[in-house]
N, C-alpha and C positions, 0 to 999 in steps of 0.2 A: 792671166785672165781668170777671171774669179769663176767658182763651174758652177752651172746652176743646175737644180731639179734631184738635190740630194746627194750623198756618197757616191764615190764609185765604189766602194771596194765593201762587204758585206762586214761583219765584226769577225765572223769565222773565218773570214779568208786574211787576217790581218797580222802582221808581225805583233810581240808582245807592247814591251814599254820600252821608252827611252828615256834615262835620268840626267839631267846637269843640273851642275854647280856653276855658280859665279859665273854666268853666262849672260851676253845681250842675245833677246830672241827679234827679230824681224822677218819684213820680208822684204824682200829683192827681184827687181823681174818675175813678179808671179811666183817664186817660189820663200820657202820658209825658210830661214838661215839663223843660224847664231854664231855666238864671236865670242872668242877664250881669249883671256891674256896670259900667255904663261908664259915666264923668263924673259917678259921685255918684250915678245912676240905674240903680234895679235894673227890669231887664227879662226878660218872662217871654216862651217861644215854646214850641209847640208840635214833640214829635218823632212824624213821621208812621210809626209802628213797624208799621202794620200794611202799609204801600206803601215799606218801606227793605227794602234788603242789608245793608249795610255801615254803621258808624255807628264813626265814628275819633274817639278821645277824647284828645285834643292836652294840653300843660302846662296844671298845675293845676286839671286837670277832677276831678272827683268827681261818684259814683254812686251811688244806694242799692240796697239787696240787693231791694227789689222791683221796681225799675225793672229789674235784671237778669232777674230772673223773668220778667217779662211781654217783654221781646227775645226772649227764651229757647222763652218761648211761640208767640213770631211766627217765629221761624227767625232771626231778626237777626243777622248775624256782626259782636262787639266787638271791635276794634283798638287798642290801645291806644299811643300813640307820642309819641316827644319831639320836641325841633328837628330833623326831618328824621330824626329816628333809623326804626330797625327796627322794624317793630310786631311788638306781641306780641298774637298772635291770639287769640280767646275764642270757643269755641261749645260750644253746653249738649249735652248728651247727650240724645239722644231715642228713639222709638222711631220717629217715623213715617219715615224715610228707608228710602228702598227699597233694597234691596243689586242691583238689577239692574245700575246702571252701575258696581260695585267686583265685581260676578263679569265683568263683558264685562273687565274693566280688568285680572286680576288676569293671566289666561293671556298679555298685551299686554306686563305688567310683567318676566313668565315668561320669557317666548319671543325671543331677541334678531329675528330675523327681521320679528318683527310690533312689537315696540321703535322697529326703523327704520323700518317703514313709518307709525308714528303721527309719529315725526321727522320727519318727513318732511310729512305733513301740517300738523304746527304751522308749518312753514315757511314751505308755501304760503301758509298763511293770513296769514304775515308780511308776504310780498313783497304779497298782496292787500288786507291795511287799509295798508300803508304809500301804497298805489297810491289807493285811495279814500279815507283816512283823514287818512293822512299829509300827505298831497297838500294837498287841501283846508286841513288846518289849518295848513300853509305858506304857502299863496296869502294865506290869512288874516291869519295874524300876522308873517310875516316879508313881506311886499309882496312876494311872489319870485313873477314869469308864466314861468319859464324853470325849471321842475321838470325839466326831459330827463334830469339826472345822476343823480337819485332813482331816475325814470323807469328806467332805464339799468341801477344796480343791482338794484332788483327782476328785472329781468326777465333778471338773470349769476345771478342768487342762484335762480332756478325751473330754470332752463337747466344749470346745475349739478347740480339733485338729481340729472338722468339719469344721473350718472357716480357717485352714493354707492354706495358696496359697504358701509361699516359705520360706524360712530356717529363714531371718529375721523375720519374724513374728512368727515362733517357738522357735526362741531364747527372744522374745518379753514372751509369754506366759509362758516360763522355767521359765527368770526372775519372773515374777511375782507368780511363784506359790514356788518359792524357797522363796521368801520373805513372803509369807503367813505361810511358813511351821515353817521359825524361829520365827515370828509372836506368834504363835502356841506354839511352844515347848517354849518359852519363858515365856508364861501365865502359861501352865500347871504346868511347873518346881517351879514358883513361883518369876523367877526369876526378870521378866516385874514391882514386885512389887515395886522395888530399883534402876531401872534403866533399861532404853531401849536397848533392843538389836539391836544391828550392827556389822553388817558382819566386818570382816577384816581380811583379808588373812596374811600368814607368822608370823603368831604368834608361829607356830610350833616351831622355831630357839630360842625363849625364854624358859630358861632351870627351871625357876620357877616363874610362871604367879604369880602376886600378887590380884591380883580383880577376882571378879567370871566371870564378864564381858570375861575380857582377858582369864582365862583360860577352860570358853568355845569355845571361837574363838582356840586356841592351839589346845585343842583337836578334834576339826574339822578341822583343818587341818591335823589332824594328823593319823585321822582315816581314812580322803580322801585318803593317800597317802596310808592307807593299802588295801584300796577298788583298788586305782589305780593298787595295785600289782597284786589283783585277777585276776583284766581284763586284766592287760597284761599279767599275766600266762596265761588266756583262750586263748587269741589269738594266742600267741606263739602255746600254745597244737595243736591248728588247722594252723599252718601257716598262718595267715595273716600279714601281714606289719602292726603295729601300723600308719603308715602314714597316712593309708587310710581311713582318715575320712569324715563323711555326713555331720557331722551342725558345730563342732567347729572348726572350721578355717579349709579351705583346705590345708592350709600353714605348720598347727601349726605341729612342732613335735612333735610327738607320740597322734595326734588327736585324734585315734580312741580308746585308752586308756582310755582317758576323756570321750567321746559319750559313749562306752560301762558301765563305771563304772558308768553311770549316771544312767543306770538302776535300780540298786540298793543302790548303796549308802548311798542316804537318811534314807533309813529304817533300815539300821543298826546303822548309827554313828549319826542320830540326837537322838534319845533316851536317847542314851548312853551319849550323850556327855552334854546334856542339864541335865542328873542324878547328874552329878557331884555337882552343886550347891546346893543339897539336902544336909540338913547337914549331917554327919554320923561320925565315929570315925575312918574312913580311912585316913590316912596320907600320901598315896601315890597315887593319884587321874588317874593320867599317868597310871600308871601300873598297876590298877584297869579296868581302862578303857580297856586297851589294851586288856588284858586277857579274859572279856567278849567279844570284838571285835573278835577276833579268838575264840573264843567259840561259839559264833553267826553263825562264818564263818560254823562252821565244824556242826552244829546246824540244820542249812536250806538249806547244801548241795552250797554253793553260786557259786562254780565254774561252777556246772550243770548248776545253773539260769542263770549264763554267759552265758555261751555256747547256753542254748537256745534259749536266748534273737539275740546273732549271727546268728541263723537258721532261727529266724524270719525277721532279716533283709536281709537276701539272698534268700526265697523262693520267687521264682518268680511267682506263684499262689498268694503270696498275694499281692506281686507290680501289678501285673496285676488285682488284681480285686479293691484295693483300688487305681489305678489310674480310674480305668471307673467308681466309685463313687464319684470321686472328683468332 
């Protein structure tokens, strides 16, 4: 039976994401199912739509138009994506979203003054899930007891805001401490041994990275793009316009996607992603990755971190006191 008068389940009280491949999505008696053919056996499983955010629908999935309905009905944000590609986001029109966090957001979007000071905030929060977050899923998957460098960066990257006068100069000090971070995870992983790391975007569209080099870069694109999905589910949950962004480009589409996921990001998909060149007896490194990616998600609660990271950049008790400290 279809439920009517909005969600039940709020976006903070919600499991993270759930990804298939090659999947038929329906529904069945009221509920949401899909169907895997593996090895000649078709297998059915339940999708728990009324406790999801995010639901990524990978190669060769298919959906019907009432299974969307009933996402639709639940708040579900659809992501649609390739090998590693860019998703293409989905959320139904509604009316129950409240406009209070896109009017706190709008005068924030407005005003450069209170711009930086939400920059400013996503930052923190950077340098503090890389410290809890990051940390942790280092120790864990890269064997590393000697985080100090990490350690070290967060705490140039907090130390720093105190000298931001305006957005260029914050995007000055990102840069910099995102390049210390690969710096970092480069040594730890082992990988610095064999060859330097650099950055390079769009590796994601290559369908089997051959060097460890490249298929670190893939998977950091690839994990960005799932971090991307959290934040803009968060935002959707609360209505704000992804447009409406503080530091990366006033211009850019879906800016505010970017600034928000920049909160956390790091501390989930560099770990992960820099693991990969450890050697191991895994042969599908992508789908390794992935799976601990959404396992992290659902792990430290990320959608919450979102959402909070949002409340910090629209309270206006703290634009107002971190402007008379500046």
């Amino acid at each position: 039976m279809q439920f009517k008068g909005g969600p039940r389940l709020l976006a903070t009280d919600r499991e993270g994401a759930i990804y298939l491949e090659r999947a038929r999505i329906k529904v069945e008696d009221g509920r949401i199912v899909y169907y895997i053919v593996d090895d000649e056996h078709r297998r059915k499983y339940n999708v728990p739509h009324v406790n999801l955010a995010v639901l990524f629908m990978g190669q060769g999935t298919s959906i019907t138009q009432e299974a969307m309905r009933l996402l639709g009905d639940e708040r579900v944000h659809v992501a649609v994506t390739g090998t590693g590609g860019t998703p293409l986001h989905m959320g139904s029109l509604t009316t129950y979203t409240s406009t209070e966090h896109f009017r706190k957001m709008l005068p924030v979007y407005q005003e450069p003054s209170l711009s930086l000071v939400a920059a400013k905030a996503v930052m923190v929060d950077r340098a503090g899930r890389m410290r809890s977050i990051g940390i942790k899923q280092t120790k864990r998957y890269l064997r590393s007891r000697d985080v100090s460098g990490i350690e070290a960066a967060c705490g140039k990257l907090v130390s720093d805001l105190d000298r931001v006068g305006d957005i260029q100069q914050l995007l000055g000090i990102e840069g910099a401490f995102s390049k210390r971070c690969y710096r970092e995870f480069a040594a730890l992983s082992g990988l610095s041994k064999t060859v330097e790391f650099r950055r390079q975007t769009g590796e994601a569209s290559k369908k089997k990275p051959k060097e460890p080099l490249e298929l670190v870069n893939h998977l950091i694109d690839h994990g960005n793009y799932l971090a991307y999905g959290m934040a803009g589910a968060a935002l959707w949950a609360l209505g704000i316009p992804p447009q409406m962004s503080v530091f990366h480009g006033k211009t850019r589409a879906g800016g505010l996607v970017f600034d928000l996921a920049d909160s956390f990001k790091d501390a989930f998909v560099l770990p992960l992603a820099f693991a990969s060149v450890i050697p191991s007896r895994e042969t599908k490194p992508e789908k390794i990755f992935r799976a601990r990616m959404i396992s992290a998600f659902d792990d430290h609660r990320v959608l919450k971190e979102a959402i909070d990271t949002v409340n910090r950049m629209v309270t206006p008790e703290v634009h107002t006191k971190t402007s008379e400290n500046a």
